[in-house]
C-alpha positions in Angstrom: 27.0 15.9 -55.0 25.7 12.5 -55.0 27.4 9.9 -57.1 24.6 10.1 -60.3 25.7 13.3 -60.1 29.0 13.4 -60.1 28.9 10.9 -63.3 27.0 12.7 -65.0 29.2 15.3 -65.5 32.7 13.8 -65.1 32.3 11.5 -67.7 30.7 13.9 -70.1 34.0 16.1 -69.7 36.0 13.2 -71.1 33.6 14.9 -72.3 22.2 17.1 -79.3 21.4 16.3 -82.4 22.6 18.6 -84.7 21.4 18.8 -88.3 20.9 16.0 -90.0 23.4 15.0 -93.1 23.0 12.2 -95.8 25.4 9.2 -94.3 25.0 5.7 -93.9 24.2 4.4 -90.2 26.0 4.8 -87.7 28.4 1.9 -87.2 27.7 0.3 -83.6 31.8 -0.5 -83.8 32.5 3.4 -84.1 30.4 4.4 -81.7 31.8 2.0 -79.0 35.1 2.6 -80.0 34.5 6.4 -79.4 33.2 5.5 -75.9 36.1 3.4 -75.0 38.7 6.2 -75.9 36.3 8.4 -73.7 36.9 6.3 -70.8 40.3 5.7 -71.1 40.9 9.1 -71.0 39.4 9.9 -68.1 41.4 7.2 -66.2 44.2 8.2 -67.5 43.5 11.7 -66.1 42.5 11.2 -62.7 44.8 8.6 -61.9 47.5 11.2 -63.5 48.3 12.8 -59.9 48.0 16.0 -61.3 46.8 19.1 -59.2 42.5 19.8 -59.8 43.5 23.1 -61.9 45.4 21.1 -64.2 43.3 18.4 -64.6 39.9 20.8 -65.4 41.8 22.0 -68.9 42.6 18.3 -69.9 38.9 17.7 -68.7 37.4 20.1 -70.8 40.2 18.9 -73.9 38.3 15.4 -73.7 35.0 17.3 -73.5 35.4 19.1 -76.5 36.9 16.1 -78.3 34.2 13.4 -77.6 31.0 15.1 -77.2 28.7 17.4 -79.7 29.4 20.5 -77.1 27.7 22.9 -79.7 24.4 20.7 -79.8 24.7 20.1 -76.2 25.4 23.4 -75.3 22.4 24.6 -77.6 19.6 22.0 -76.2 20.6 23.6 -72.5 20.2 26.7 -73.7 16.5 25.8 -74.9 14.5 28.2 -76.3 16.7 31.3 -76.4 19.1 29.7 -78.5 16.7 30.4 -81.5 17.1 34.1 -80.7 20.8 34.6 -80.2 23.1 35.5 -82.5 25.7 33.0 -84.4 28.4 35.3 -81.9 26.1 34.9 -78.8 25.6 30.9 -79.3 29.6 30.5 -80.2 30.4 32.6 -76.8 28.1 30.6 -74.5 28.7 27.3 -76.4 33.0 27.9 -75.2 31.5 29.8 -71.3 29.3 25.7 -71.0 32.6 23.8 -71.8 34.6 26.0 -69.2 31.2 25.4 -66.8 31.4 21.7 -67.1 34.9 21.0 -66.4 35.3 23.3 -63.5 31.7 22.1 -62.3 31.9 18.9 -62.6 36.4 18.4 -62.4 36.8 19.4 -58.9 34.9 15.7 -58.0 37.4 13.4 -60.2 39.5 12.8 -57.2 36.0 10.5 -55.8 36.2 8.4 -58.7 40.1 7.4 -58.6 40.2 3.8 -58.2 36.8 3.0 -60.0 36.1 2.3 -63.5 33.4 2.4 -66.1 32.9 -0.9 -68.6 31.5 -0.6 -71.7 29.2 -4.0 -72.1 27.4 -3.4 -75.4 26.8 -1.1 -78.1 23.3 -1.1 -80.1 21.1 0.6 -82.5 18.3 2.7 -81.4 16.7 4.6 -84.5 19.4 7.1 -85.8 22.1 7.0 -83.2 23.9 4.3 -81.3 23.1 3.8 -77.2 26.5 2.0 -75.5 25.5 0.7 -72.6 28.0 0.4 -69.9 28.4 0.0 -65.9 30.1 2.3 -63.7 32.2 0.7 -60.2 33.6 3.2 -57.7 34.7 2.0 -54.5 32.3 1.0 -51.6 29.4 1.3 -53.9 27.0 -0.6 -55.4 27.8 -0.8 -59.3 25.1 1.3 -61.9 24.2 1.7 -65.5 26.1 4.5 -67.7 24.7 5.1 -71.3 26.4 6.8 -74.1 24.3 8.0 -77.1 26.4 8.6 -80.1 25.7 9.9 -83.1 27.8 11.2 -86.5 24.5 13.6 -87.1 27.6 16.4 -86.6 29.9 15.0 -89.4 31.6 13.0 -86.3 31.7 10.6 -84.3 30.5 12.1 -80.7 28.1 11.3 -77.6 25.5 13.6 -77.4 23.4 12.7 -73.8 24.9 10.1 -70.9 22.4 8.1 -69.0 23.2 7.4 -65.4 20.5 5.0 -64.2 18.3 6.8 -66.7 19.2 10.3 -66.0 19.4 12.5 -68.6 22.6 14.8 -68.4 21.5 16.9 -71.1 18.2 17.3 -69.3 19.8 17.9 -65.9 22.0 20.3 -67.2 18.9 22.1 -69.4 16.8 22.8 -65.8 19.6 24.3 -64.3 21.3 26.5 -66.9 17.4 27.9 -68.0 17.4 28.7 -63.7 20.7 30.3 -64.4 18.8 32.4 -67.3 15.8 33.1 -65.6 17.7 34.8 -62.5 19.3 36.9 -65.6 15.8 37.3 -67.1 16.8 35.9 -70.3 20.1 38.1 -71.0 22.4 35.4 -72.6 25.5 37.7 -72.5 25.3 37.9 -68.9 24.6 34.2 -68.0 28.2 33.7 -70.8 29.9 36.4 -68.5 28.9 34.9 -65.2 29.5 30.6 -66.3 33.5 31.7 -67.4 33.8 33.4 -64.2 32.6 30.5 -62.2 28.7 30.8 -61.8 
């Protein structure tokens, strides 16, 4: 896994749009506050010592907490998400968040030592982008972008840009190849990402 990679996903475990709601814009403050938690926790769990099995369940605790899994887990879905059921949806949306911290936690241990700093936080139509840059050791340092939004009734990131890559578009191509090798049967793609697909 190269490092964009690797970022893409272990940050998003810390840790789309869902409907709107009537609110007041999104406070650039919140939103770089929420990113700052995000990568606190992170440090603090890699640099915890802890075994990989132990630290996937805190990863996907700060994955549930920070980001809008249910929109995220829905846009990767694509499609087919329009023709599940409320069950199906709320069954893969908990399978993804499993799927992302086993995927993505068993590569922490490459990022102990390094650290992400947030630089600036601005507004970009009806969300907030928090631009920040990532430093791991023996590499060159690169862009990470948070988009958050509070479209959920929340404060949460909904994509991360590493050097302009899209998690939620990465992660959309390779869950609808996941489905397509299931030709489009939902239950079984939710059976096979909690068993480790």
């Amino acid at each position: 896994m190269t490092r964009r990679g690797f970022l893409l996903g272990g940050v998003a475990l810390a840790a789309l749009m869902a409907l709107p709601r009537a609110s007041q814009a999104l406070d650039t403050g919140a939103a770089r506050a929420l990113v700052d938690s995000v990568v606190a926790e992170i440090n603090r769990v890699i640099n915890s010592g802890r075994s990989e099995s132990a630290m996937y369940g805190e990863f996907r605790q700060i994955f549930t907490r920070y980001a809008d899994v249910p929109t995220i887990a829905r846009s990767t879905l694509g499609p087919e998400a329009r023709q599940a059921s409320p069950q199906q949806l709320a069954a893969f949306t908990e399978a993804f968040s499993i799927y992302m911290a086993r995927k993505y936690g068993a590569r922490f241990r490459e990022f102990i030592g390094g650290e992400i700093v947030v630089r600036n936080a601005q507004p970009v139509n009806n969300f907030v982008e928090v631009q920040g840059q990532a430093v791991l050791r023996g590499q060159a340092p690169f862009a990470v972008t948070f988009l958050v939004s509070d479209r959920s009734g929340s404060v949460k990131f909904f994509d991360l840009l590493i050097e302009g890559i899209s998690l939620l578009k990465t992660e959309r191509t390779e869950i609808g190849a996941m489905l397509d090798k299931r030709r489009g049967n939902i239950d079984q793609l939710t059976q096979d990402l909690r068993g480790g697909a």
